[in-house]
C-alpha positions in Angstrom: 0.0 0.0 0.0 1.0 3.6 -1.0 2.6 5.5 2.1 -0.2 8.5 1.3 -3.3 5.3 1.6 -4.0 4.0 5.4 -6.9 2.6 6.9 -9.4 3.1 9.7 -11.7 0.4 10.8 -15.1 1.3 12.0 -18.0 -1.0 13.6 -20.1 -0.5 10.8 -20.9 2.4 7.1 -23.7 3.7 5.1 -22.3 4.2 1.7 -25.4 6.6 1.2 -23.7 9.1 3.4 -20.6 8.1 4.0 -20.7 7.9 7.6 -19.5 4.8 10.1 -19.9 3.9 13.6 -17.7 3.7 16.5 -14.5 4.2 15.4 -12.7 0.3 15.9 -8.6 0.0 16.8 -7.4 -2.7 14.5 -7.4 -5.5 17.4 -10.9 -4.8 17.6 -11.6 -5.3 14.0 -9.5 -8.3 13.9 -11.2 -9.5 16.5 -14.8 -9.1 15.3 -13.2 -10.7 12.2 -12.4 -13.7 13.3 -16.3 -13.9 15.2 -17.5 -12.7 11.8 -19.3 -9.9 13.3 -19.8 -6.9 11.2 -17.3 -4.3 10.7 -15.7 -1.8 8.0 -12.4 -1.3 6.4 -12.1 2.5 5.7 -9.5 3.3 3.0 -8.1 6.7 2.9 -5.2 9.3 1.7 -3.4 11.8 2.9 -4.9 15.3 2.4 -8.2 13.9 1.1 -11.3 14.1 2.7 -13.6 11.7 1.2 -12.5 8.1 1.5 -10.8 6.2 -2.1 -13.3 3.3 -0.8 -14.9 1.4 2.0 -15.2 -2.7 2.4 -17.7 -3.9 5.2 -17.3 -7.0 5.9 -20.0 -9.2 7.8 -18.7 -12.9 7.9 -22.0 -14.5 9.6 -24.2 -13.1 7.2 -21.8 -14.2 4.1 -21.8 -10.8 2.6 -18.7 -8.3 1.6 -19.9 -5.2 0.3 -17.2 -2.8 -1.8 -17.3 1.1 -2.8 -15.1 3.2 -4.6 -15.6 6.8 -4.3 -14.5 9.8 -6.6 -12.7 13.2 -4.7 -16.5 14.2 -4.7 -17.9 11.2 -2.4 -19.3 9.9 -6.1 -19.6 6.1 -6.1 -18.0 5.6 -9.3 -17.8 1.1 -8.5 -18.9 -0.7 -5.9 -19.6 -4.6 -5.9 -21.6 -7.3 -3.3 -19.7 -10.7 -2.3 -21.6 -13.6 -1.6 -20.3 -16.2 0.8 -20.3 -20.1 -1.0 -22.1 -22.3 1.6 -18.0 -24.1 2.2 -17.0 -20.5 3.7 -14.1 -20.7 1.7 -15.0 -18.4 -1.5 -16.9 -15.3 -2.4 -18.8 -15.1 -5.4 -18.6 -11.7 -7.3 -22.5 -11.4 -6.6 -23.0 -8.1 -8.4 -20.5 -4.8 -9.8 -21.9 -1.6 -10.7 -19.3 0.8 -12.5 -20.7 4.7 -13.1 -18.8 6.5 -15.9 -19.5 10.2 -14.7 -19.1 13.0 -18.0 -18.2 15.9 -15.8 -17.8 17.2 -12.3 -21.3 18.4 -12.2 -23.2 14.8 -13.0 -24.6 13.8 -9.7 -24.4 10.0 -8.6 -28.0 9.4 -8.7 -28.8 11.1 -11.7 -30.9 9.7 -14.0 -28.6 9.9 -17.7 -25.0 8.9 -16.2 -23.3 6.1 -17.9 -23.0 3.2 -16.3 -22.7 -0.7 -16.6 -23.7 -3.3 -14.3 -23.1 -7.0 -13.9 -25.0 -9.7 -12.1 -23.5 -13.0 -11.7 -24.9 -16.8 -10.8 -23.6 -19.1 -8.8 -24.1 -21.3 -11.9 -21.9 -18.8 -13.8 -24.3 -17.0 -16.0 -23.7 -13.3 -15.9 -26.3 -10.6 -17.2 -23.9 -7.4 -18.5 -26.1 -4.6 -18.8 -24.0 -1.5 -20.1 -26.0 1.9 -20.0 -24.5 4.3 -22.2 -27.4 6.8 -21.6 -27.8 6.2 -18.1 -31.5 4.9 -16.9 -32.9 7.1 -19.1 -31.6 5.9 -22.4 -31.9 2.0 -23.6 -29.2 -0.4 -22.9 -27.1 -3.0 -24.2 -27.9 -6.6 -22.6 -26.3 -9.7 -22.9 -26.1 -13.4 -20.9 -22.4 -15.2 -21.1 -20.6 -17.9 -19.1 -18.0 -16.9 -17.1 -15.2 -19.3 -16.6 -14.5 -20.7 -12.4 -11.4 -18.9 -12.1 -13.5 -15.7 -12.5 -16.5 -16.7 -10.8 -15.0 -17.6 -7.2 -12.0 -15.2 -5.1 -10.6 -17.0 -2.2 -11.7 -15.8 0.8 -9.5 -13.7 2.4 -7.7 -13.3 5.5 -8.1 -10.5 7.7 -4.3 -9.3 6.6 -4.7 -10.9 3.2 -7.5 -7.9 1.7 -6.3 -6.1 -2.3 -4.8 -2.9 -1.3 -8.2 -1.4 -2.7 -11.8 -3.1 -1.9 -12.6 -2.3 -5.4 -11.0 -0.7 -8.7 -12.7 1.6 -10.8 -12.9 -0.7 -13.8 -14.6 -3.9 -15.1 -13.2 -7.6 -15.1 -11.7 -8.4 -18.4 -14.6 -11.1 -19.1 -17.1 -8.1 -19.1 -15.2 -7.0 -22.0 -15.5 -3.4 -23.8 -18.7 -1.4 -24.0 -20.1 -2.7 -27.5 -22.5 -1.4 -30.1 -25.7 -2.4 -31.0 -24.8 -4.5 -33.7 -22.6 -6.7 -31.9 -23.2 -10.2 -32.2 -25.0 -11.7 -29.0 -25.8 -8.3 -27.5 -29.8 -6.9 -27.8 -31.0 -3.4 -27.2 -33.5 -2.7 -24.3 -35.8 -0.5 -24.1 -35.3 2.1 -21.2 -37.6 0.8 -18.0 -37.6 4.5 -16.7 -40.0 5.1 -20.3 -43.4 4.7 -20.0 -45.5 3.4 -22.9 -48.9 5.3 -21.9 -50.5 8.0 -23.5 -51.8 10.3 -21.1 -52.9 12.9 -23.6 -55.6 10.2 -24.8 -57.7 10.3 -21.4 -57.4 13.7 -21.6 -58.9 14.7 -24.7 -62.4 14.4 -25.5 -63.2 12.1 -28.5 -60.4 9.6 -28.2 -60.8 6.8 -29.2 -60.2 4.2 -26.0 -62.2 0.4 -26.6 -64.4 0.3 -24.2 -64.3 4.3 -23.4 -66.1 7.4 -24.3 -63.7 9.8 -23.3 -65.2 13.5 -21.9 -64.1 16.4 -21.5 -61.3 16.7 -18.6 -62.9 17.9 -15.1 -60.8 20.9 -13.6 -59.9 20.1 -10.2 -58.3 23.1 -8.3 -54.7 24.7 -8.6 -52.1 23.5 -6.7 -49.3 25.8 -5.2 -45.6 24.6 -5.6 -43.4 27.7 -3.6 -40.5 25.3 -3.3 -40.6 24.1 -7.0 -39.9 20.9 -5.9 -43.4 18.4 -6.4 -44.3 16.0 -3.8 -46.6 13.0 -5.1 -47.3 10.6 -2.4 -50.6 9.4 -0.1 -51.6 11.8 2.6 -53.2 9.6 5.1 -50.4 6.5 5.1 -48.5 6.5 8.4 -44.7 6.6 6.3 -45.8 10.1 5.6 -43.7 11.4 2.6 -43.0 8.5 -0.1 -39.7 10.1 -1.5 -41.5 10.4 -4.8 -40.7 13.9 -5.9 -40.6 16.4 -9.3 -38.6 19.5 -9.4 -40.4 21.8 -11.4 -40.4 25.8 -11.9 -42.2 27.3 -8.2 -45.6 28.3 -9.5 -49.4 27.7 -9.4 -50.5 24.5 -11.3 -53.7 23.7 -12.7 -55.0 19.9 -11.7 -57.2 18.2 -14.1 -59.3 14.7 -13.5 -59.6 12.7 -16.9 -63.4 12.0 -17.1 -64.6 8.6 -19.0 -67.6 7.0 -19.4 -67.0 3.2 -19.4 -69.4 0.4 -20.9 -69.1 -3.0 -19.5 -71.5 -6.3 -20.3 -72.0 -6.6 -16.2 -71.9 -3.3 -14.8 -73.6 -1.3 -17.6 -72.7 2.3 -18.1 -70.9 4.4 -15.5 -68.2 7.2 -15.3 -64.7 7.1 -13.6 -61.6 9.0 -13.2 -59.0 7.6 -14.8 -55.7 9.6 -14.2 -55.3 12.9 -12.7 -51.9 15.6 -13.9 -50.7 18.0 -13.0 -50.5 20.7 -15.9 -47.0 22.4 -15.6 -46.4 23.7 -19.0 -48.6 24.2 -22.2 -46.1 22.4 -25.1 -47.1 18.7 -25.9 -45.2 16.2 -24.1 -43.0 14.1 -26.4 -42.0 10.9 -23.6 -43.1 10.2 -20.3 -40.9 9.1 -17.9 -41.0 7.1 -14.3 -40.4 9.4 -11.4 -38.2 7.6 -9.2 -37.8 7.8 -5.1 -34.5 7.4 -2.9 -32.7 4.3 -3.3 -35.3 3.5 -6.5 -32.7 1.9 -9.9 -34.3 0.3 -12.8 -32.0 -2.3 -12.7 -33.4 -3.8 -10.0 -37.0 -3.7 -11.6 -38.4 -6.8 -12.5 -39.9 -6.8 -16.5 -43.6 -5.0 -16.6 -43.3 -3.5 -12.8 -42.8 0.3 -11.8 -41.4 2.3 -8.8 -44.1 4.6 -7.4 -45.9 6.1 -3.9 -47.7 2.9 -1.7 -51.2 3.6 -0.4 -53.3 1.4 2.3 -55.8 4.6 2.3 -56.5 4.1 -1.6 -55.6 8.0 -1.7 -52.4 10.1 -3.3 -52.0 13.8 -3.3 -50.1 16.4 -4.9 -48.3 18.9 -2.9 -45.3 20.8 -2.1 -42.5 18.8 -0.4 -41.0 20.8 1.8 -44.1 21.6 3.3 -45.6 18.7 3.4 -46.1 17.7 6.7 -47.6 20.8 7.5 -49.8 20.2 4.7 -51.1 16.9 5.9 -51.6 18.6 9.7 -53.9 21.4 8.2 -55.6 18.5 5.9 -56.4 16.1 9.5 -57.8 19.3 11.2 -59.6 20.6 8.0 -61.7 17.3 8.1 -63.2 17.6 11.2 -66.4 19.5 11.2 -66.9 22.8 12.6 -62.9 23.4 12.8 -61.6 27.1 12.2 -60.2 25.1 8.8 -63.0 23.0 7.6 -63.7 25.8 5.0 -60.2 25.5 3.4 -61.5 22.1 2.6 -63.5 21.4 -0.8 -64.9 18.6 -2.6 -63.7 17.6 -5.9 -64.8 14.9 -9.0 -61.1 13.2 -8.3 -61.5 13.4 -4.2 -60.8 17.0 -2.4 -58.6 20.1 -2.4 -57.2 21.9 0.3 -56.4 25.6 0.2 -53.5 25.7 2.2 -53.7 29.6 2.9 -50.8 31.6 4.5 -48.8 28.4 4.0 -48.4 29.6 0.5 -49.0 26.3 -0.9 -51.9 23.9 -1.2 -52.8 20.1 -1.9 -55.2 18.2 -3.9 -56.0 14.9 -2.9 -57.0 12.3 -5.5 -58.8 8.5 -4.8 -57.1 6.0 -6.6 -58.1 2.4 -7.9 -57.2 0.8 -4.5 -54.7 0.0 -2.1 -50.8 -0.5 -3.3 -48.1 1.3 -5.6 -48.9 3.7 -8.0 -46.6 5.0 -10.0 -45.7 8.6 -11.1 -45.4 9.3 -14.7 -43.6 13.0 -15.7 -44.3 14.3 -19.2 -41.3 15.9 -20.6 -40.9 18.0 -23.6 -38.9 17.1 -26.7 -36.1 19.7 -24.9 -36.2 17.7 -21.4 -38.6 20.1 -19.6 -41.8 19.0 -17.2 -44.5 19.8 -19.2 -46.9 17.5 -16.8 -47.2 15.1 -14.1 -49.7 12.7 -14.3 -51.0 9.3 -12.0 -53.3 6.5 -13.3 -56.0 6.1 -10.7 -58.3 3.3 -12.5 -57.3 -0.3 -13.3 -59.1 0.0 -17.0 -57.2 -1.1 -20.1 -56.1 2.3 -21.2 -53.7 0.9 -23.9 -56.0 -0.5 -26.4 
């Protein structure tokens, strides 16, 4: 090891922000070693703030977990090791690598390049290279990878790489290819969505089984913060992490209005989906809005990230006020409160003027309990032109 790179050891770390626990001498962390009890390797240089990368090692539970981080506390690689049931070797479980463009591309950020590799214990590995970064499509393919590059010996605790993990790929991954590389297919972004809003919103559209009407206005929505908040109101997590950063402004919020013929139920009228109307320009591609922690990699084929419910209720409103949003709502609804007037009915559920709070939030029903996701309409130049939830669980792709 360099003479500028030295450890720490620490009882535990949260790569999210880079903090550990009680700070551990090295008999300690030997020692919790050897009872394969959790504890972290901290690897640092001189003059540097931010660590070059972190192992945490938790020998009972069979997991190694790696990081690499850039002068800016980026994660540029980090990888999960699995413990084979012998104890003897670690599988390379899973290695993420981010390829950041410039100094200003933040880690979570939704176009940074980026390939990921999961591997079997069977030795199939899935190589997913993301030149555009969950937003753009990938690159996917499936390949064997050979024993030798499967399996690392487990360790000693003296016995560790002088880093817990580079900032590059193994050389089975191979070099990002193009789409016409033999073996390799193209997949579709996940963040995309393939509805059509704009159809549930305009009168005449033709939806099978749908007469679609004219759009019901549903109050206006103050956003001081210019950041969006879309989550339920009345479920005890409070705030879902599901937010929009838009222009701070008023916004109109409109109900799409059907009238639905089935063979059973005869002929009745629903809402649909409720938006948020941000700008006036058509929206060229919507696309997932994703929470804390939320990575299309890890979302299963035909799912979606979104806000959970057990109230059958979401709401927009603004996020840094929305806890005292969702106070004013809880005394608004009881009768004959000094708020209950802020409170009013609409086709979609209610809307609550939030007064000197400067900001306000409409509540919508939606189709049931569970996760709905949050769909932003973007213009053909990036921007938020709307934001838009699907609150019925009618075929609107037909």
């Amino acid at each position: 090891m360099s003479d500028t790179v030295y450890v720490t050891y620490e009882e535990s770390w949260h790569a999210g922000s880079r903090t550990g626990g009680r700070g551990l001498s090295p008999d300690e962390a030997r020692a919790r070693d050897a009872e394969g009890l959790p504890y972290a390797v901290v690897y640092r240089a001189l003059g540097r703030e931010v660590p070059l990368g972190v192992r945490s090692v938790a020998w009972r539970a069979g997991i190694v977990d790696t990081w690499a981080f850039d002068e800016q506390g980026r994660r540029t690689a980090e990888a999960e090791l699995r413990m084979r049931d012998d104890e003897r070797r670690l599988l390379l479980r899973r290695l993420l690598v981010r390829r950041y463009p410039d100094a200003g591309t933040a880690q979570d950020a939704v176009d940074c390049p980026r390939t990921a590799v999961e591997v079997s214990a069977d030795g199939t590995a899935r190589i997913s290279h993301q030149p555009g970064g969950m937003r753009g499509d990938s690159l996917e393919a499936e390949v064997e990878v050979a024993d030798g590059d499967l399996w690392v010996v487990r360790p000693g605790f003296d016995d560790w790489p002088a880093l817990p993990v580079a900032d590059a790929l193994p050389e089975w991954v191979g070099a990002l290819p193009d789409a016409e590389t033999p073996g390799w297919r193209r997949v579709p972004s996940r963040l995309r969505g393939p509805a059509d809003f704009d159809r549930v919103f305009r009168a005449g559209a033709e939806i099978p089984g749908l007469k679609v009407l004219d759009p019901v206005p549903c109050g206006t929505v103050r956003v001081p913060s210019g950041v969006l908040a879309v989550a339920c109101p009345d479920t005890g997590e409070g705030l879902s992490g599901i937010t929009v950063e838009l222009p701070p402004g008023a916004y109109p919020v409109e109900a799409a209005w059907v009238e639905v013929g089935e063979e059973h139920w005869g002929t009745y009228v629903d809402v649909v989906a409720v938006r948020l109307l941000i700008g006036d320009g058509p929206v060229a591609a919507w696309e997932m809005a994703l929470g804390p922690g939320d990575d299309t990699l890890r979302l299963p084929a035909g799912a979606a990230f979104g806000f959970g419910t057990d109230a059958a209720a979401g709401a927009f409103g603004d996020a840094e006020l929305w806890e005292e949003l969702r106070d004013l709502l809880e005394r608004a609804r009881r009768q004959g409160s000094p708020e209950h007037d802020r409170l009013s009915n609409s086709v979609v559920g209610m809307h609550l003027d939030g007064g000197s709070l400067g900001a306000d939030l409409a509540v919508f029903c939606t189709g049931g309990d569970g996760v709905y996701p949050v769909w932003v309409g973007r213009s053909a130049s990036g921007e938020v032109v709307q934001v838009a939830v699907r609150t019925a669980l009618l075929d609107l792709e037909g």
